[in-house]
C-alpha positions as CSV (number, residue, x, y, z in Angstrom):
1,X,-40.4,21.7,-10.4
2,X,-39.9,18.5,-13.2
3,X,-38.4,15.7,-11.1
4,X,-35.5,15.5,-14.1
5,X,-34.2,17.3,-16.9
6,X,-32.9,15.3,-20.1
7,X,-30.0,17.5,-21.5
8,X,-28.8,16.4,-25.1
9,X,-26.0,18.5,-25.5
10,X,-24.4,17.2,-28.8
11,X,-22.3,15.6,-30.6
12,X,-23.0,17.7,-34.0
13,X,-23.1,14.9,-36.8
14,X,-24.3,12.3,-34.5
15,X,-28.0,11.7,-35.0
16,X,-29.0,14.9,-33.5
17,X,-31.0,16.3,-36.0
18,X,-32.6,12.5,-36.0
19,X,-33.8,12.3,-32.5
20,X,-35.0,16.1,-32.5
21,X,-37.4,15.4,-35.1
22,X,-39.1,12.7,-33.4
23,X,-39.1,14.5,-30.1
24,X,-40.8,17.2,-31.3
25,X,-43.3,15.3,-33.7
26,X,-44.2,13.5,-30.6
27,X,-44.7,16.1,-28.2
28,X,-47.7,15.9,-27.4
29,X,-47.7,12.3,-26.7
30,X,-45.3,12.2,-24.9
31,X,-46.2,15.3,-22.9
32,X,-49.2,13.1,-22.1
33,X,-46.7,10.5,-21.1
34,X,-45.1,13.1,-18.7
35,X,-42.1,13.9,-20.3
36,X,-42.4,17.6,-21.8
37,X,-40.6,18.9,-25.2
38,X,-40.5,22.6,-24.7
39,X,-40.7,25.3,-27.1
40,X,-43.0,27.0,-29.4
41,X,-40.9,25.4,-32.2
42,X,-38.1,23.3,-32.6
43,X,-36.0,26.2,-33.1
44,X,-36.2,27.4,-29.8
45,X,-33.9,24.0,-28.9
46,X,-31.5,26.0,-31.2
47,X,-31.9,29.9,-29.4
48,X,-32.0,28.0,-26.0
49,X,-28.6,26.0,-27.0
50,X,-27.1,29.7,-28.1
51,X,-28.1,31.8,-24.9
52,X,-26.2,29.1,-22.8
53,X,-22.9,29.5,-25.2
54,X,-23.5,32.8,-25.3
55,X,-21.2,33.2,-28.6
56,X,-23.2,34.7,-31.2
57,X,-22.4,38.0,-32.9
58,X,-26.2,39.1,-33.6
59,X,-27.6,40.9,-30.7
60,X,-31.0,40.6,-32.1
61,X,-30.5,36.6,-31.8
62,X,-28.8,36.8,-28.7
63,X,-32.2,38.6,-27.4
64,X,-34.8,36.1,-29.1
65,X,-32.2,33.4,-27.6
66,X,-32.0,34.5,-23.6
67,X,-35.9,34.0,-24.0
68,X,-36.2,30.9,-25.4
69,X,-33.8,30.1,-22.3
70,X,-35.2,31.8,-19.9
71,X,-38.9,30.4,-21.1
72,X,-37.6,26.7,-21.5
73,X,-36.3,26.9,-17.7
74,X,-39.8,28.0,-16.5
75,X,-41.2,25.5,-18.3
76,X,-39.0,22.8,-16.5
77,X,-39.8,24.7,-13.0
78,X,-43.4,24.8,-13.5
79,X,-43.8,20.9,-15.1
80,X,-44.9,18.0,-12.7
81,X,-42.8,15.4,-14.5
82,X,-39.6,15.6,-16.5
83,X,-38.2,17.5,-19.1
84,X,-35.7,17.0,-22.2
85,X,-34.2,19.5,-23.9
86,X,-32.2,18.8,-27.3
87,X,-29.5,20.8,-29.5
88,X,-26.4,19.3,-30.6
89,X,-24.4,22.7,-29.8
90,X,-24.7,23.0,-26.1
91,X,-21.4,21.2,-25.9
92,X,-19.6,23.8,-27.3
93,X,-20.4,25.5,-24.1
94,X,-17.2,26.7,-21.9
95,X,-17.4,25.0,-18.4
96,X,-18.3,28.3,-16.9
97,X,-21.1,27.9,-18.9
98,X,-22.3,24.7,-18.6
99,X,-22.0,24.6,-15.2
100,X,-24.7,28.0,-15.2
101,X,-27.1,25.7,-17.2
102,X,-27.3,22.9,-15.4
103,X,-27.5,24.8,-11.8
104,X,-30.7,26.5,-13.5
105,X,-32.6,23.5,-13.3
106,X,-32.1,22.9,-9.4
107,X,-32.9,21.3,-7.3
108,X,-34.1,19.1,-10.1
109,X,-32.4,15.7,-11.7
110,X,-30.3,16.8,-14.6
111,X,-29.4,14.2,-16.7
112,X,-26.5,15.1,-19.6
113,X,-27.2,12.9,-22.8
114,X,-24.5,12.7,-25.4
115,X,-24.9,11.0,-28.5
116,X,-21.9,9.6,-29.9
117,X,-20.7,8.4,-33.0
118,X,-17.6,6.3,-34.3
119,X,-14.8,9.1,-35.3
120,X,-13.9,7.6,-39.0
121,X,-17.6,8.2,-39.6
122,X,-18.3,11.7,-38.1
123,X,-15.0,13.8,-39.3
124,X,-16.3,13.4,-42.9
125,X,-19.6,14.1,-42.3
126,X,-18.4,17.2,-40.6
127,X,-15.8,18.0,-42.9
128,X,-18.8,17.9,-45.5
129,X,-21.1,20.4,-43.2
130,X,-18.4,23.3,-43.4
131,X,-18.6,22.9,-47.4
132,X,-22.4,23.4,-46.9
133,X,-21.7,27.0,-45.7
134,X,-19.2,28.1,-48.3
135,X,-15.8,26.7,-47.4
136,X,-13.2,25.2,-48.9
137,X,-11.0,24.0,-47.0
138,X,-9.4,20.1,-48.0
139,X,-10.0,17.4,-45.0
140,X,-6.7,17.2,-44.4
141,X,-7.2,20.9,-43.7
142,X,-9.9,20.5,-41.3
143,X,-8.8,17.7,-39.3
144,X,-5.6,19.8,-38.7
145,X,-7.8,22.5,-37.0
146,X,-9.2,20.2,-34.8
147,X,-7.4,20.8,-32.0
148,X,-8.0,24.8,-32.2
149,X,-9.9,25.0,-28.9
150,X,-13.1,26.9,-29.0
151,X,-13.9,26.5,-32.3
152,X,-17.6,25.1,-33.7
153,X,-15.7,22.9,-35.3
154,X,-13.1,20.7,-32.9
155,X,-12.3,18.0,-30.6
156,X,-13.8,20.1,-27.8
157,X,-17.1,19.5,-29.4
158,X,-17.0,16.8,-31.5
159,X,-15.1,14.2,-29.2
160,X,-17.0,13.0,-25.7
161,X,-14.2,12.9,-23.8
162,X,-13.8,16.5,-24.0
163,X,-16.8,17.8,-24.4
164,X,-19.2,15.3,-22.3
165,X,-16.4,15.5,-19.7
166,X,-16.4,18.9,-19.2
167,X,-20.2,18.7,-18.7
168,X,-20.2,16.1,-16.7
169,X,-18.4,17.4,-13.7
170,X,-21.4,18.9,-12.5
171,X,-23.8,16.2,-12.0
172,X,-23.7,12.7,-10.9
173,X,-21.8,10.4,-13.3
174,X,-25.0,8.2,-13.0
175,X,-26.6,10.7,-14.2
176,X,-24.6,11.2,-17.7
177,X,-25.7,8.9,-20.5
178,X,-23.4,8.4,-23.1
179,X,-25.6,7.0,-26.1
180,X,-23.9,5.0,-29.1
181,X,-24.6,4.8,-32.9
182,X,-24.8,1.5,-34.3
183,X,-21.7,2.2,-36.7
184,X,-23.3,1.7,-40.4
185,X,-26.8,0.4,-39.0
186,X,-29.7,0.5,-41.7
187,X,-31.7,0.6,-39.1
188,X,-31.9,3.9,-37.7
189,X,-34.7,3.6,-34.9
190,X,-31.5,1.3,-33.0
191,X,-30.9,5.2,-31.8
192,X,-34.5,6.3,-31.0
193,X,-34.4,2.8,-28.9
194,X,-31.7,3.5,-27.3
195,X,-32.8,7.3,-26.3
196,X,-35.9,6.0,-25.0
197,X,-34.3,3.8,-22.8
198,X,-32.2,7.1,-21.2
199,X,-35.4,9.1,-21.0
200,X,-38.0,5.9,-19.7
201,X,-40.2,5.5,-22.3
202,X,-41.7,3.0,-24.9
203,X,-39.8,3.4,-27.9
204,X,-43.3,1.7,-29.9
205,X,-45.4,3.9,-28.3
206,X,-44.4,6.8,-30.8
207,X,-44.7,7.4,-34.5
208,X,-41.1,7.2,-36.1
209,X,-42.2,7.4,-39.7
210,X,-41.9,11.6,-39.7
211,X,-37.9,11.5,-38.6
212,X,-35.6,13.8,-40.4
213,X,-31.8,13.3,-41.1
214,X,-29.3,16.2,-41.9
215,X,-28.0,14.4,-44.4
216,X,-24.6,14.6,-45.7
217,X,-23.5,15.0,-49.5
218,X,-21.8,12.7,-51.4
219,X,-18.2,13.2,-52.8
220,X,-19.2,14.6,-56.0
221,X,-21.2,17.2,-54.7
222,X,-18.4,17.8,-51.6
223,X,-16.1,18.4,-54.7
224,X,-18.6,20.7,-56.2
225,X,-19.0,22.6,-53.5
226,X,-15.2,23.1,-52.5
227,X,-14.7,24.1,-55.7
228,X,-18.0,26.8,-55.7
229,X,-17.7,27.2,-52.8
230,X,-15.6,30.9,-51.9
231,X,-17.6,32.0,-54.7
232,X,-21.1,30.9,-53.0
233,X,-20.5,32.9,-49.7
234,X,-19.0,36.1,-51.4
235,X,-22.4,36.1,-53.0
236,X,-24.5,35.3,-50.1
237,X,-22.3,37.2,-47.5
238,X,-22.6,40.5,-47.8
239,X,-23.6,43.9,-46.0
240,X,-27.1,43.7,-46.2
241,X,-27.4,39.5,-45.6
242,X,-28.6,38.5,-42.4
243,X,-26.5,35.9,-40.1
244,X,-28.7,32.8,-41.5
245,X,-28.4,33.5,-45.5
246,X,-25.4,31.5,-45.8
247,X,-27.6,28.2,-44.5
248,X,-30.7,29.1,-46.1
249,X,-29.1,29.3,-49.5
250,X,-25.9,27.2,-49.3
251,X,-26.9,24.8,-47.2
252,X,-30.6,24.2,-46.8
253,X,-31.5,25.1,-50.7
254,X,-28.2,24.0,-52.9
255,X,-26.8,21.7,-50.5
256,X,-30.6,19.4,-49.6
257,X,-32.2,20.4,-52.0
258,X,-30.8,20.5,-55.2
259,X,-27.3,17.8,-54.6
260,X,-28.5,15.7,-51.6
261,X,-30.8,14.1,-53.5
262,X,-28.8,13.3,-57.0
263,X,-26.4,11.1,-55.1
264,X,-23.4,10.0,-55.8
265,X,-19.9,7.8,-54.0
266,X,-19.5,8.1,-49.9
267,X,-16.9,10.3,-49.2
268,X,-13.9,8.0,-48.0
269,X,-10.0,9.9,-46.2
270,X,-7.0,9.3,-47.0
271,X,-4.8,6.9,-45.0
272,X,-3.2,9.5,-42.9
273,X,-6.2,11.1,-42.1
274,X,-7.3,7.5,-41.6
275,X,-4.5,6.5,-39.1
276,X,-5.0,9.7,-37.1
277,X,-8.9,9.3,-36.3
278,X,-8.2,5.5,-35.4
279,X,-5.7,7.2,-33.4
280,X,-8.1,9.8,-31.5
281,X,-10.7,7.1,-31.5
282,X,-8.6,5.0,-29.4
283,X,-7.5,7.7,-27.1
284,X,-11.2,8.9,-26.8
285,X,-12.5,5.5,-25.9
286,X,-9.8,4.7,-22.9
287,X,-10.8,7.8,-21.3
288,X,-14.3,7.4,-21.5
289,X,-13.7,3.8,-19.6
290,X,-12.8,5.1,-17.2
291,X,-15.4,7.5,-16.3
292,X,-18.1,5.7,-15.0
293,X,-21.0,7.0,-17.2
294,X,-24.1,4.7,-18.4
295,X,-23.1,3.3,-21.6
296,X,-26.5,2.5,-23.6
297,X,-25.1,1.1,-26.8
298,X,-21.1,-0.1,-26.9
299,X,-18.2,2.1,-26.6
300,X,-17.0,-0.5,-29.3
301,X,-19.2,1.6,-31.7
302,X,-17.0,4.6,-31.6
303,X,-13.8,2.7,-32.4
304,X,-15.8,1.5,-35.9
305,X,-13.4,2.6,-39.0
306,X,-14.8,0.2,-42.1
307,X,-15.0,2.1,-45.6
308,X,-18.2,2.3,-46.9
309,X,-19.0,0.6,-50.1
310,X,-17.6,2.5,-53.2
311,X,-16.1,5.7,-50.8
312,X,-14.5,7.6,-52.8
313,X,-11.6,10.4,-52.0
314,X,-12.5,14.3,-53.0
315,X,-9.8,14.1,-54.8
316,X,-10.6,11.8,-57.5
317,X,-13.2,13.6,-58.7
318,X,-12.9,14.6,-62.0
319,X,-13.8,17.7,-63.6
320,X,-15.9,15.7,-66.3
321,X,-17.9,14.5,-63.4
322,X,-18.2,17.7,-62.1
323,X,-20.3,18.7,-65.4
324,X,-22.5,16.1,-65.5
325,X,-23.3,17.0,-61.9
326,X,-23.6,20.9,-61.9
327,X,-24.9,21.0,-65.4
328,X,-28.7,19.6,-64.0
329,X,-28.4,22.1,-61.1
330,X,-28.4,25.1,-63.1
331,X,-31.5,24.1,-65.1
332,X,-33.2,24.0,-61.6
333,X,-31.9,27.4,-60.3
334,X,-33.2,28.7,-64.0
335,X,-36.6,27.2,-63.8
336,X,-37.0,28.4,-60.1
337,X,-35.8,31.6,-61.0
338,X,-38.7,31.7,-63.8
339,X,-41.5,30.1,-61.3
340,X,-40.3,32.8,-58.7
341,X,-40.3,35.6,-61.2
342,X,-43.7,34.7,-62.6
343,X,-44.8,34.8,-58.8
344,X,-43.5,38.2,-57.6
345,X,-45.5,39.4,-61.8
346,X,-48.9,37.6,-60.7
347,X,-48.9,39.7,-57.5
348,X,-47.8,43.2,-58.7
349,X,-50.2,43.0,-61.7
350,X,-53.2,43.3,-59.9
351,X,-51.8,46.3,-57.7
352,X,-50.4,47.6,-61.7
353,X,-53.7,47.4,-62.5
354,X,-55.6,49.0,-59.6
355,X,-53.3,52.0,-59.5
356,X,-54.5,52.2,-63.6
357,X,-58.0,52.3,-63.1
358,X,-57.4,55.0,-60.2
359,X,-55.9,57.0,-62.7
């Protein structure tokens, strides 16, 4: 049986996405290091993470994702030396729940690892990921729906001293890492560092230069797509879509690919939004003092609440902005409609022809 088990159950928005793409680019060193990534691909992290919540309506997922459980915690039982595991979702897990996956891994160490991020900086971000799927809700909107318990989206998830709390009752509190983001920090490996210090490993011993970031839009494309975006997910939603069309095409295609990379003004709140995350930040902070867990980083960090440079409200967008924005984004759908077109024509020609000559 591994001697511990590294659990990194969230927060969503909080360098997740980050530190999962250097685990699993370094796998194999660090495997050699004795510190084994599971998985036949990074996507099991994902199935494993959904078989514990057990909250998906696709019973073909549900399936693929009670393997990739089941699998990871053989792999743990059958490893000589420790074992992390990484998906920013597990904390949405129930405590029933949690409590299930972390008694699978006994009599090993589990260790819970929670990376978390200053609250005036993760709402937005957030706010921003539910546009990336079609909705269109305002952030006022959002932030009022953040105490609906249960939800992806909430407190129960997004704030550690709910969610890491309700994990942590069943392991040692010496045992439950809460990991800090440098609030604004250019330099990103600060969090790879800082992870390597929970797991006990040389951050320079592993190549950093392949990381990935699920990065957020800026407020021109977060107007964009709240204006789009009922539209997008009527289009993409429909009875013969499958339950990952709306983040293949919203998200992963229009979202990263096509506005993600034009640019544009950080999204800034509104001063009542504002007052109520210092508000929550607060109140999350003096509860996590008091619970005894390893701090790597500063609980300072989650109380951060500077605008960025040139943040801008959703609301000032204006619609000749809007233009200037979408109008290069539908010369790129047209031309990749063409390239695909002329793709599926190259490969049914030489089948058009074949069935000719047969005749």
């Amino acid at each position: 049986m591994a001697q511990r088990v590294f659990l990194h159950i969230g927060a969503p928005k909080a360098g997740s996405t980050y530190v999962q793409s250097l685990l699993w680019a370094n796998r194999v060193a660090l495997s050699d290091a004795g510190l084994l990534v599971p998985g036949r691909e990074l996507f099991d992290h994902t199935l494993a993470s959904i078989a514990v919540r057990g909250d998906h309506d696709d019973a073909q997922l549900r399936k693929r994702a009670a393997n990739a459980w089941e699998r990871s915690v053989k792999r743990a039982r059958d490893a000589d030396g420790d074992v992390v595991l990484s998906n920013e979702w597990y904390c949405w897990a129930d405590a029933d729940r949690a409590r299930i996956a972390v008694e699978a891994f006994a009599p090993a160490e589990v260790h819970l690892v929670f990376t978390a991020r200053a609250i005036a900086q993760q709402i937005p971000a957030a706010w921003q990921e539910t546009l990336k799927v079609g909705l269109a809700q305002s952030m006022e909107e959002f932030v009022d729906h953040l105490d609906d318990a249960g939800e992806r989206w909430s407190w129960s998830t997004l704030d550690p001293a709910e969610s890491l709390v309700r994990w942590a009752q069943y392991t040692e509190r010496a045992r439950v890492h809460l990991v800090t983001l440098a609030p604004h920090s250019a330099d990103r490996t600060v969090l790879w560092q800082r992870i390597c210090r929970v797991l006990g490993i040389d951050p320079d011993g592993y190549d950093t230069s392949t990381a990935e970031t699920n990065a957020s839009v800026d407020v021109e494309s977060a107007a964009l797509l709240q204006r789009l975006g009922p539209d997008l997910r009527e289009a993409i939603v429909t009875d013969d879509s499958t339950w990952d069309d709306q983040y293949r095409w919203i998200q992963s295609y229009l979202a990263h690919d096509l506005l993600v990379p034009r640019g544009g003004h950080p999204i800034a709140v509104s001063e009542g939004v504002a007052d109520r995350l210092r508000a929550r930040a607060a109140q999350s902070v003096a509860v996590l003092a008091e619970q005894g867990f390893d701090v790597v980083g500063s609980l300072d960090d989650l109380l951060a609440d500077d605008v960025p440079e040139g943040a801008r409200d959703v609301a000032s967008v204006t619609d000749g902005e809007l233009l200037d924005l979408v109008t290069p984004v539908i010369a790129e759908l047209l031309a990749e409609i063409r390239r695909r077109t002329r793709e599926i024509g190259a490969r049914e020609r030489p089948a058009a022809n074949a069935l000719g000559n047969q005749e």
